[in-house]
NUMAR-227577 format. One record per residue (C-alpha): residue number from 1; residue in three letters; x, y, z. Coordinates in Angstrom, 1 decimal, decimal comma. Example, Ala and Ser with C-alpha at 12.3 -4.5 7.8 and 13.67 -1.06 7.14 Angstrom:
BEGIN
SITE resi resn   east  north     up
SITE    1  ala   12,3   -4,5    7,8
SITE    2  ser   13,7   -1,1    7,1
END
This chain:
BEGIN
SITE resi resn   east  north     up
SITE    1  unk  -38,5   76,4  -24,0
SITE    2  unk  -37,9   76,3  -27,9
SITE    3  unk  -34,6   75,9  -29,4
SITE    4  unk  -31,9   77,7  -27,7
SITE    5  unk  -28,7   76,9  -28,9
SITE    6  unk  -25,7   76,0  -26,4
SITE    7  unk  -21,7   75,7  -26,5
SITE    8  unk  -22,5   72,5  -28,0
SITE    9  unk  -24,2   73,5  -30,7
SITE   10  unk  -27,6   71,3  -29,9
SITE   11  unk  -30,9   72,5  -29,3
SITE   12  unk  -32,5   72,4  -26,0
SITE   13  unk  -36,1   71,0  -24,9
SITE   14  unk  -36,6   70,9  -21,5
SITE   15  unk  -37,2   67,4  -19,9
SITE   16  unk  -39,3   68,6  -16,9
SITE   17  unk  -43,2   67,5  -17,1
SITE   18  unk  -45,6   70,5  -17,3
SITE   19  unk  -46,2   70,7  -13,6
SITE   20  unk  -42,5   70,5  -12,8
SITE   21  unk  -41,8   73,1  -15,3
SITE   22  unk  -44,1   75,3  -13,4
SITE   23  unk  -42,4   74,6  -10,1
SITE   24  unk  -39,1   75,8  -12,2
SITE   25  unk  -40,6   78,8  -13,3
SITE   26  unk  -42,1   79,9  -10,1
SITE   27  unk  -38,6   79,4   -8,4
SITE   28  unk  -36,9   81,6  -11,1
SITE   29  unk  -39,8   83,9  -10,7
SITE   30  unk  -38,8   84,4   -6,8
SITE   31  unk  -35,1   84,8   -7,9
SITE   32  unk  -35,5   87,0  -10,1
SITE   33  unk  -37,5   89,3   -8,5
SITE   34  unk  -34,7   89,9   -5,3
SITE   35  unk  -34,1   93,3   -4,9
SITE   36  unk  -30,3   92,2   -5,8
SITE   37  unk  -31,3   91,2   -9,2
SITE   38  unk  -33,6   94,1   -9,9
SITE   39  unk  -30,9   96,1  -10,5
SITE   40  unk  -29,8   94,4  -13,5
SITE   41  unk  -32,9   92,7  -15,9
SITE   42  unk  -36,2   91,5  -14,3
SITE   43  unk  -35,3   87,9  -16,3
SITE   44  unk  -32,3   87,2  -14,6
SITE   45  unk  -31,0   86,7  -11,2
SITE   46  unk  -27,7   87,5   -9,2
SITE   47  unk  -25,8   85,2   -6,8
SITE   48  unk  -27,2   87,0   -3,8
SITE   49  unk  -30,2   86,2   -4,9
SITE   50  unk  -29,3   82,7   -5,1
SITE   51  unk  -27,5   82,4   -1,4
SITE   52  unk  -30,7   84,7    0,6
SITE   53  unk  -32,9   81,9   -1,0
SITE   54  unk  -30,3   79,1   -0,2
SITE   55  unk  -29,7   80,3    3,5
SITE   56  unk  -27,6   78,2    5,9
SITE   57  unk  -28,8   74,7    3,5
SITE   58  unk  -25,7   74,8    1,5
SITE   59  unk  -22,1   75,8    2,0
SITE   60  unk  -21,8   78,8    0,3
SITE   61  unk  -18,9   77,5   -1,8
SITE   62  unk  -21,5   74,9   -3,3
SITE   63  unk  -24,4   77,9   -4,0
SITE   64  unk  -21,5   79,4   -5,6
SITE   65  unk  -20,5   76,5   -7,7
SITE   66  unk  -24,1   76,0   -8,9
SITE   67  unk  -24,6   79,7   -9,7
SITE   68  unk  -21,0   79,8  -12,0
SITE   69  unk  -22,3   76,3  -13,6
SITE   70  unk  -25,7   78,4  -14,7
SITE   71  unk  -24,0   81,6  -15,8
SITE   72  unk  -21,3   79,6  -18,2
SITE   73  unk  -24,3   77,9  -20,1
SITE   74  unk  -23,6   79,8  -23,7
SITE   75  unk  -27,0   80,1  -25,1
SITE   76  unk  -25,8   82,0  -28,3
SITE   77  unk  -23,0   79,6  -28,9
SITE   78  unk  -20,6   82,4  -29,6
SITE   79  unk  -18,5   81,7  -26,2
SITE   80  unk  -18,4   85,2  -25,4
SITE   81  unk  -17,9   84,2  -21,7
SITE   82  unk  -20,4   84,0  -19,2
SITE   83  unk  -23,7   86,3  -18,6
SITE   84  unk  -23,5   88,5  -15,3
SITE   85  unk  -26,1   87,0  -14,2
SITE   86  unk  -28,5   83,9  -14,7
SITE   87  unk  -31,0   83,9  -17,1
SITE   88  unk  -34,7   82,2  -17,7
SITE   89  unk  -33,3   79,7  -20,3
SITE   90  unk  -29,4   79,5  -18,4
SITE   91  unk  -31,3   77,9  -15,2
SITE   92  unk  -33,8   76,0  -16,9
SITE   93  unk  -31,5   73,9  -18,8
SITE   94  unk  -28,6   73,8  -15,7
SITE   95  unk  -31,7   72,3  -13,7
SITE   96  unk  -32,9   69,9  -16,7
SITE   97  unk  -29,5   69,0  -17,3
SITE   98  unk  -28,4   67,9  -13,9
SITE   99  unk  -31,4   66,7  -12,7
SITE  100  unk  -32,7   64,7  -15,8
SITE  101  unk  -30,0   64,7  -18,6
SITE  102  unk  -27,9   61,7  -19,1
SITE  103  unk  -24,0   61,6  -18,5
SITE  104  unk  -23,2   63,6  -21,7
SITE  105  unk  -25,3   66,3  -20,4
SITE  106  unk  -24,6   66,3  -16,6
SITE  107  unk  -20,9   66,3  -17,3
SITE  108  unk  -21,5   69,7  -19,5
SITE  109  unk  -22,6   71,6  -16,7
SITE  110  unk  -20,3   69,5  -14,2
SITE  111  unk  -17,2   71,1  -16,1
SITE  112  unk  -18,8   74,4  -15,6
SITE  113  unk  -19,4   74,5  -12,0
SITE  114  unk  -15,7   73,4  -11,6
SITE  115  unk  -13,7   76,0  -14,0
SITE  116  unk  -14,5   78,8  -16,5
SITE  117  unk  -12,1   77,2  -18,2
SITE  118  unk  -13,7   75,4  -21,8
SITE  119  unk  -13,7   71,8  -22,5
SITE  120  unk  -11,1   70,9  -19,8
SITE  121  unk  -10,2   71,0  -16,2
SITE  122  unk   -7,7   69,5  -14,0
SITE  123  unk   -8,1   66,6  -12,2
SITE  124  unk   -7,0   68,6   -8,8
SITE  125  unk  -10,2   70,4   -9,6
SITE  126  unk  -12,2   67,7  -10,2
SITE  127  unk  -11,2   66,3   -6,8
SITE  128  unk  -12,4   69,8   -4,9
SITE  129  unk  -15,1   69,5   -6,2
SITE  130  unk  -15,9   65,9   -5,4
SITE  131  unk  -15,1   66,4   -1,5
SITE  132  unk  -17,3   69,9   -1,9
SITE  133  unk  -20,3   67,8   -3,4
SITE  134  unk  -20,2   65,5   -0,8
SITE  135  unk  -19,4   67,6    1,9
SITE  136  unk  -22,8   69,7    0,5
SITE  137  unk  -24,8   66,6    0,8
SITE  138  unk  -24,1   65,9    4,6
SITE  139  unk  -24,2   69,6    4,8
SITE  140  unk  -28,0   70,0    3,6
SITE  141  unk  -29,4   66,6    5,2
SITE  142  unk  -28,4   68,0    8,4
SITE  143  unk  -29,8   71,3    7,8
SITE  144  unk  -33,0   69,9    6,6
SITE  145  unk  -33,0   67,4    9,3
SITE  146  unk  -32,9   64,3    7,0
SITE  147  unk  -30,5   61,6    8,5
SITE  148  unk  -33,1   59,5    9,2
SITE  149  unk  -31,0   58,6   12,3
SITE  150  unk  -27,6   59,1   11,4
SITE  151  unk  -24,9   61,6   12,2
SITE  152  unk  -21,5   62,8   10,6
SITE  153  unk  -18,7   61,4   12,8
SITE  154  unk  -15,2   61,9   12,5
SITE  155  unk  -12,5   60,4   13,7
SITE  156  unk   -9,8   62,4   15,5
SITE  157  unk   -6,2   61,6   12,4
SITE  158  unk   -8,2   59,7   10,5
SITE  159  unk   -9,1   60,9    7,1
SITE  160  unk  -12,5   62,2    7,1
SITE  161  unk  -15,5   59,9    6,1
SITE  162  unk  -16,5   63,1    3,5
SITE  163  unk  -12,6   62,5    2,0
SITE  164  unk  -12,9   58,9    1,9
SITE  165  unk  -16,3   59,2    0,1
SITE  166  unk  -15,0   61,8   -2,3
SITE  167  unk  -11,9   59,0   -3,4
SITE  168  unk  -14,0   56,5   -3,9
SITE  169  unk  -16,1   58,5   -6,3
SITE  170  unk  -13,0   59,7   -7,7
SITE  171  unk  -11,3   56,2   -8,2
SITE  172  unk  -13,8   55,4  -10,6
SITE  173  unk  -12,4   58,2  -13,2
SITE  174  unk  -10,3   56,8  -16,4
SITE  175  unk   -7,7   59,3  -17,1
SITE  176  unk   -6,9   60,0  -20,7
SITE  177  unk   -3,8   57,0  -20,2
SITE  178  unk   -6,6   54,9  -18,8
SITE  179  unk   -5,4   54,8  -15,3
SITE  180  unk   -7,4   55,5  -12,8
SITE  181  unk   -6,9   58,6  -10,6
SITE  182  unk   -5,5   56,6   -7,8
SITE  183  unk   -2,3   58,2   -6,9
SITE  184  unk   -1,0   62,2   -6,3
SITE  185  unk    1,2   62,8   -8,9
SITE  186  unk   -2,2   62,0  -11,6
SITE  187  unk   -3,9   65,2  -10,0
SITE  188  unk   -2,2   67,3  -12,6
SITE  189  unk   -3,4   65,4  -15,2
SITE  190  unk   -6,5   67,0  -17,7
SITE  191  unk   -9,6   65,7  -18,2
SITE  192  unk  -11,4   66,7  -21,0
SITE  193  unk  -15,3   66,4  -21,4
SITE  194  unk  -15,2   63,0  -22,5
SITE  195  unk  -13,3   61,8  -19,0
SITE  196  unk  -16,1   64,0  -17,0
SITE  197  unk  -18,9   62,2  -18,9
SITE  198  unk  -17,7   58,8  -18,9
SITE  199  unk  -17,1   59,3  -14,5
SITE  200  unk  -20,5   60,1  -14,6
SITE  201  unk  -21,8   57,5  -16,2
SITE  202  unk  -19,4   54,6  -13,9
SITE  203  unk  -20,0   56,8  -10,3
SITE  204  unk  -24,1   57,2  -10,1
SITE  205  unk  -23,4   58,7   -6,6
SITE  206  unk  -21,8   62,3   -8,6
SITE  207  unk  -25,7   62,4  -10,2
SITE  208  unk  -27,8   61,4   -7,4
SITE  209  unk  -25,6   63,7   -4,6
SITE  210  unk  -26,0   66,9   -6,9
SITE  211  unk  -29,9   66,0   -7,0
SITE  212  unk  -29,9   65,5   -3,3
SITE  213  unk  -27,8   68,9   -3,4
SITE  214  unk  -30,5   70,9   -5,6
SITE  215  unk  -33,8   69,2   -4,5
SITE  216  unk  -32,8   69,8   -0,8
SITE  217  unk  -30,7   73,0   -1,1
SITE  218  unk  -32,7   75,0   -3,3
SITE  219  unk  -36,1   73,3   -2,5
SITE  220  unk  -37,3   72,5   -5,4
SITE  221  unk  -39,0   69,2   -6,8
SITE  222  unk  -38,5   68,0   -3,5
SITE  223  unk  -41,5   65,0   -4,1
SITE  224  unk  -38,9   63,8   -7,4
SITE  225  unk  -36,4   63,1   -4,6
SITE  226  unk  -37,3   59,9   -1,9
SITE  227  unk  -34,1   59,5    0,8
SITE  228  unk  -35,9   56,2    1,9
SITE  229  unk  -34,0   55,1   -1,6
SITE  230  unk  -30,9   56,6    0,0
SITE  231  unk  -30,7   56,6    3,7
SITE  232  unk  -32,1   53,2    5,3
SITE  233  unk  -33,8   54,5    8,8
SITE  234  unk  -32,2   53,9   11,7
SITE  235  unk  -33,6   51,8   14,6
SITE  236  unk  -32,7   51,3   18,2
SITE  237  unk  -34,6   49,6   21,0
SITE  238  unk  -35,8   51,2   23,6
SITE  239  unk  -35,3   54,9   22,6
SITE  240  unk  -31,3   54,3   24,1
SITE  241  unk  -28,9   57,0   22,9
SITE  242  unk  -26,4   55,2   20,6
SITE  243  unk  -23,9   56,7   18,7
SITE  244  unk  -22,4   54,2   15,7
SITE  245  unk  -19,2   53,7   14,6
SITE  246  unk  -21,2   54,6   10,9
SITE  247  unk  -22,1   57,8    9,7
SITE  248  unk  -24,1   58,7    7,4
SITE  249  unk  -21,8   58,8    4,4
SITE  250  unk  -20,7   55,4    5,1
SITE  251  unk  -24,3   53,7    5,5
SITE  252  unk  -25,2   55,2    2,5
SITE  253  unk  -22,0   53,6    0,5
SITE  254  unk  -23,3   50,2    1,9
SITE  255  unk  -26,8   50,6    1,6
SITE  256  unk  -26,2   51,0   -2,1
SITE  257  unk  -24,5   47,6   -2,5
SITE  258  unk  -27,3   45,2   -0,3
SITE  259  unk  -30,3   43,7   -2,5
SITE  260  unk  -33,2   46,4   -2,8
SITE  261  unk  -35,4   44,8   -0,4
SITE  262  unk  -33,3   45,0    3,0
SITE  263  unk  -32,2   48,8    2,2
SITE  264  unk  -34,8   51,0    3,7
SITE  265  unk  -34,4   50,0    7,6
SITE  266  unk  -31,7   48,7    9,9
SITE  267  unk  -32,2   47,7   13,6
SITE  268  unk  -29,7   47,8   15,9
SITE  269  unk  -29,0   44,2   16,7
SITE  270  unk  -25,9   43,9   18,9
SITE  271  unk  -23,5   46,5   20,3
SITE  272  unk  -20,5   46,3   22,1
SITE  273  unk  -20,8   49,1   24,2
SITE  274  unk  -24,6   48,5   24,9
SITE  275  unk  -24,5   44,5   25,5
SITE  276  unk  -21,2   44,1   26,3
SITE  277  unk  -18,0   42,3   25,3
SITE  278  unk  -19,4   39,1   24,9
SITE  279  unk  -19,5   36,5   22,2
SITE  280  unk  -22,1   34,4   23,7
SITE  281  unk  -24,1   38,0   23,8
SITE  282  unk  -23,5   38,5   20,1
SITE  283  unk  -24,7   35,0   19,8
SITE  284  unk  -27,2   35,4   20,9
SITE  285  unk  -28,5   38,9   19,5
SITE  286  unk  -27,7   37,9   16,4
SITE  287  unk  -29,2   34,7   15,4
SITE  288  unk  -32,6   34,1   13,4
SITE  289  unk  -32,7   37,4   12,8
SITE  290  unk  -32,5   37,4    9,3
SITE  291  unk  -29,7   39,4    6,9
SITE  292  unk  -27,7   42,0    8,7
SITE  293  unk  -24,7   43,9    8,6
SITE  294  unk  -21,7   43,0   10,5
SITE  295  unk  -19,0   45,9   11,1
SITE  296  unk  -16,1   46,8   14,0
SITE  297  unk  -13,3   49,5   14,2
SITE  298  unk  -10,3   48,2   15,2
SITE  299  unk   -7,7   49,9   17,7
SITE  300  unk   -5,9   51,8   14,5
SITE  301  unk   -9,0   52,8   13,7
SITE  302  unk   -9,9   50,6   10,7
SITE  303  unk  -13,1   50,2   10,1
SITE  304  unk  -14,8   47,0    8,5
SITE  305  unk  -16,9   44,3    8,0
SITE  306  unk  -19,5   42,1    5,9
SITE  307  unk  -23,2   41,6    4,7
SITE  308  unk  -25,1   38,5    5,6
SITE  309  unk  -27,8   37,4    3,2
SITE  310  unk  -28,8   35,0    5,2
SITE  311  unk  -29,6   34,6    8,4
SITE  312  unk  -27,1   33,8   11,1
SITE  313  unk  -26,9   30,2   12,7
SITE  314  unk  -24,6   28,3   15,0
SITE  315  unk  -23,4   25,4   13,5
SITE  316  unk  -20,0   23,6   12,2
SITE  317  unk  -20,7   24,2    8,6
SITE  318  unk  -20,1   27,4    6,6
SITE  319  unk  -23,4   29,3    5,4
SITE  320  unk  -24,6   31,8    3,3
SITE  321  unk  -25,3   32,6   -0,3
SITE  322  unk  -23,4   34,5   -2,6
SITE  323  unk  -25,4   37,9   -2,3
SITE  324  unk  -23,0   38,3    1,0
SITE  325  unk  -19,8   40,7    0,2
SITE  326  unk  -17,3   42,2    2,7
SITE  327  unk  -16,1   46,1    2,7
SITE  328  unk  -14,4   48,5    4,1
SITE  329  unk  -15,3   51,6    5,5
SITE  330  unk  -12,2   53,8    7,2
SITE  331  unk   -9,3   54,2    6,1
SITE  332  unk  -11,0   53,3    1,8
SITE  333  unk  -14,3   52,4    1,3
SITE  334  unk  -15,2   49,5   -1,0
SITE  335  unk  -17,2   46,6   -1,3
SITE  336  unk  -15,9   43,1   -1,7
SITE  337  unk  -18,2   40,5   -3,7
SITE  338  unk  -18,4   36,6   -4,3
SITE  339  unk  -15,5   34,9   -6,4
SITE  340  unk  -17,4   31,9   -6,9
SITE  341  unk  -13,9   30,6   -5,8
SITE  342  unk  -15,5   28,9   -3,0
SITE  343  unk  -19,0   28,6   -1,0
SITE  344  unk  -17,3   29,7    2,4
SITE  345  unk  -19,9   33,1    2,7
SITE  346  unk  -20,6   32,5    6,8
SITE  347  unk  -19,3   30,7    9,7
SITE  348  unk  -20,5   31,3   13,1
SITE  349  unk  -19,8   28,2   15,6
SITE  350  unk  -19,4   28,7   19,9
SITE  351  unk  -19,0   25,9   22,4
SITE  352  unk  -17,0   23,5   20,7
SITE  353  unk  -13,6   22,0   21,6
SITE  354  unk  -12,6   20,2   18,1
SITE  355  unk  -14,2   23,2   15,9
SITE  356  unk  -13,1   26,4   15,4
SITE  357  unk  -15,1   29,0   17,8
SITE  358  unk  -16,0   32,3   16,5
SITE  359  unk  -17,5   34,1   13,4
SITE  360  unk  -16,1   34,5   10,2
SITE  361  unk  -16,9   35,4    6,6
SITE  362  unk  -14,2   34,2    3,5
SITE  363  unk  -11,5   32,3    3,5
SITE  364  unk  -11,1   29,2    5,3
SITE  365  unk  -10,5   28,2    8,6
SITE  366  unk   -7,1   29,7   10,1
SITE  367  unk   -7,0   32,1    7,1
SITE  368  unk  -10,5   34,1    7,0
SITE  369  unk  -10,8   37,3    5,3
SITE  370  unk  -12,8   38,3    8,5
SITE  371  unk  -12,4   36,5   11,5
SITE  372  unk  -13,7   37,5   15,3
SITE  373  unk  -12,5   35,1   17,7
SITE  374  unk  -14,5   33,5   20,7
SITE  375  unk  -12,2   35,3   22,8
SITE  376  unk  -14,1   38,2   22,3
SITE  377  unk  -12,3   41,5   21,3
SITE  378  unk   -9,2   39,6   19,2
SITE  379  unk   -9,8   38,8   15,4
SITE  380  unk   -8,1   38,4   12,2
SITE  381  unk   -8,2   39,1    8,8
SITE  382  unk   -5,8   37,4    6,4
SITE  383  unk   -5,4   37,5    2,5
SITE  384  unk   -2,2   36,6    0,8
SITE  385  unk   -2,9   38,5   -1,8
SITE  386  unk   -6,3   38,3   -1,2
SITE  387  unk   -8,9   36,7    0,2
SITE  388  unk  -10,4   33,6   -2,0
SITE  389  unk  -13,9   34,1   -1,5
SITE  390  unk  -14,6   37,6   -1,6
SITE  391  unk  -11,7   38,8   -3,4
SITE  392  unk  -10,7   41,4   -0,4
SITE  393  unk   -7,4   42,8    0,7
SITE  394  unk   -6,4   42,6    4,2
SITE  395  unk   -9,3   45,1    6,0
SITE  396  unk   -7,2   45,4    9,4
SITE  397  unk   -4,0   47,3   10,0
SITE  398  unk   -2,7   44,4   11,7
SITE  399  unk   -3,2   41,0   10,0
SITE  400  unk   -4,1   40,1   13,4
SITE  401  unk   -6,3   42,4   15,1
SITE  402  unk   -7,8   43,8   18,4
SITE  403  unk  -11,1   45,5   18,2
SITE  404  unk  -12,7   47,7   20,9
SITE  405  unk  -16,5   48,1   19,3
SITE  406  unk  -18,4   45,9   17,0
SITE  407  unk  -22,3   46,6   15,9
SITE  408  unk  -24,2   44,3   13,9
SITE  409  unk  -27,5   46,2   12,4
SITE  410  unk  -30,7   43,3   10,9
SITE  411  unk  -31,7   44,9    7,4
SITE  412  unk  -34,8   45,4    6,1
SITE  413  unk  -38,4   44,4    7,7
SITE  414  unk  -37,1   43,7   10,8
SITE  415  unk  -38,4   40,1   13,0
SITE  416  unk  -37,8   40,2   17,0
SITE  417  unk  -35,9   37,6   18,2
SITE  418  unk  -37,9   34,5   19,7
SITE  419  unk  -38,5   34,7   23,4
SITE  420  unk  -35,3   33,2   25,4
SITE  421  unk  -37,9   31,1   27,5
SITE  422  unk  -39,1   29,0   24,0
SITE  423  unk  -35,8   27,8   23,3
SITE  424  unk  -35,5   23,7   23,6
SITE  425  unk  -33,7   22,1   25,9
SITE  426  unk  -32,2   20,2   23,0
SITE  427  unk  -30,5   23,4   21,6
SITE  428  unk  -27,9   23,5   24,7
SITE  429  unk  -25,7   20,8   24,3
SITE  430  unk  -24,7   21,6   20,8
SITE  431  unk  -21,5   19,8   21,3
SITE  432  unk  -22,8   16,8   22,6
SITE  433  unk  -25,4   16,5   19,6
SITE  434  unk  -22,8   17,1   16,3
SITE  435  unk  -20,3   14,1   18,3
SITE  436  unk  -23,8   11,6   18,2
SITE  437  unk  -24,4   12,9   14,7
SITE  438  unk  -21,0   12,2   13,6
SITE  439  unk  -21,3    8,8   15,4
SITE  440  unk  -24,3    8,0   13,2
SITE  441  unk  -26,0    8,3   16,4
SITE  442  unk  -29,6   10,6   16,8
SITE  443  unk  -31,5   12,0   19,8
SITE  444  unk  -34,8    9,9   20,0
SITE  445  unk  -36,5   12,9   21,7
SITE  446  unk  -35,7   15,7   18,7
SITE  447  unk  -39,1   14,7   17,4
SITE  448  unk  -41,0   15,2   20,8
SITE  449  unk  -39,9   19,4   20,5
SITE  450  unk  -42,8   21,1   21,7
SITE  451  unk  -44,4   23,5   19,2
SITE  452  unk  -43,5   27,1   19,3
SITE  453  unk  -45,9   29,9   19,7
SITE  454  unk  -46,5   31,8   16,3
SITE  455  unk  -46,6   35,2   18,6
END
């Protein structure tokens, strides 16, 4: 590409290997050659050209956004404003830039695609176009047919999952007074290049939704680009129609937090609605079946849960590791990680009358940050301030809760739960065995359990 200069006074190489920079040529070429652009300079090409490549795969806000970003690239370095039109060199380096530049040089096109206005914007801008990035991305994956599963759901007066996304990206900005942009009254506040840049750098998700954006949109590098890294596939048994309480937005928020090697598949464990409202059900659905995700919407329509890392087990004691985390989904997303306050991660216990029945995650015993009761359908979630093993604020509306759907989804390579009919007779009394264990008693017969079949 040589040495063009830009605004910034640097000269520009492109990043893109030799048969990617062919793939960027050949797009230009078809631009360029539109019948819109003709008009004007065979090396160049107008925003109609642009949207009749683009189609229906983007809103055409977002096509407009990217076109603006490409035109405002000052190649002289003389800021005479931006070109008519888009030139061999302007979308070469927008594409290098946002697709393989670091924050510095993502963030100089960023500000374009938001305002023509130079080195600043408001943060009100930066917050339209937040919700319009994400909006594109749910936008273009259901065009392309590329949610792996998933849908877009929204909930009737509850913010929508494409406005909670976009504040959660956006609460990761430092303002100039190094506040975050947390509260209304900071939307009139400026943020220069340097505040663009570093929100790039501390929200990955700005960088990887305007690749999803441009690799899906315009079709182009589409082999750089693997959603298995981004959308886990979804799995249901037996084909039924299922419609979860996550959408796409939301699993990909917690598909980014759970370790690398349980990301690219969920499997529908347990469902309220399909297996009913039953804790022994969820019992047993959900144990030996490795890590999962555990998550419910309660009647305010919170929505919430917690990661397992290990697999469930009914027992008395608390379980777990500390790769488990709670979040929150609806009305905020965030993610909740280990103090190292305490080792309470799990707790899942049914049939007892001196132990507490139900399943839990944080806290302790009265006082989890999660809690779903044996009596299936009531739960808690207490933290005063917050909880001591995970660090969360209260996830329900209501400190004490009622719930009308739960889902919990096994993550990862996926094992089938063990044949009811190979279950020991020595599993059913659980009661009976902890009181002769605390009685420094043992069963004589736990040795004579019959080997399982490895099938």
């Amino acid at each position: 590409m040589g040495n063009s200069q830009i605004h910034s006074g640097r000269s520009f190489r492109s990043q893109f290997l030799p048969q990617e920079q062919a793939e960027i040529d050949q797009l230009f070429g078809a631009l360029s050659s539109d019948k819109s652009s003709l008009r004007t300079s065979p090396r160049s090409f107008s925003l109609q050209a642009l949207k009749d490549h683009v189609g229906g795969a983007l809103p055409a806000g977002m096509v407009t956004r990217l076109y603006d970003g490409m035109r405002r690239v000052d190649l002289t370095g003389t800021a005479k404003g931006p070109s008519e039109n888009v030139s061999h060199e302007q979308f070469t380096i927008s594409m290098s830039y946002l697709l393989k530049g670091n924050s510095e040089e993502k963030s100089l096109v960023i500000l374009k695609m938001i305002s023509a206005t130079e080195g600043s914007v408001k943060a009100r801008e930066v917050q339209k176009f937040t919700e319009d990035l994400v909006a594109s991305v749910v936008h273009v994956l259901d065009y392309r047919q590329e949610l792996r599963g998933w849908m877009q759901k929204e909930a009737p007066g509850a913010p929508s999952r494409v406005q909670v996304m976009a504040a959660r990206l956006l609460s990761k900005m430092k303002l100039p007074d190094g506040k975050k942009l947390l509260e209304p009254e900071q939307l009139d506040c400026v943020c220069s290049q340097a505040v663009i840049e570093d929100w790039v750098f501390r929200a990955p998700f700005v960088a990887t939704f305007l690749g999803v954006v441009i690799h899906k949109g315009l079709l182009i590098l589409s082999t750089s680009l693997s959603l298995a890294t981004l959308i886990p596939e979804r799995h249901v048994d037996q084909g039924r129609e299922f419609a979860s309480v996550l959408d796409v937005l939301s699993v990909i928020y917690i598909d980014a937090h759970l370790p690398r090697e349980h990301r690219h598949r969920w499997h529908l464990l347990f469902s309220s609605e399909l297996h009913g409202h039953s804790f022994s059900q969820l019992c047993g659905r959900i144990t030996s079946q490795g890590p999962c995700v555990a998550l419910l919407e309660d009647h305010d329509g919170h929505v919430f849960g917690g990661f397992a890392s290990c697999t469930w087990e009914v027992k008395p004691q608390f379980q777990g590791d500390d790769k488990c985390f709670l979040f929150s989904i609806s009305p905020r997303m965030a993610v909740y990680a280990c103090t190292g306050y305490n080792d309470h991660f799990m707790y899942l216990n049914h049939g007892q009358q001196t132990i507490p029945n139900g399943l839990g995650m944080g806290g302790q015993h009265g006082y989890f940050g999660l809690w779903i009761d044996v009596d299936f359908g009531k739960g808690h979630s207490k933290a005063k301030p917050t909880c001591t093993t995970y660090n969360s604020p209260q996830l329900s509306a209501k400190e004490d809760f009622q719930f009308h759907r739960m889902e919990v989804w096994a993550v990862g390579d996926f094992k089938s739960q063990p044949a009811k009919s190979n279950k020991s007779i020595l599993d059913v009394d659980l009661e009976t065995k902890i009181l002769l264990e605390v009685s420094g008693r043992s069963w004589h017969s736990e040795g004579l359990r019959e080997a399982l079949d490895d099938a």
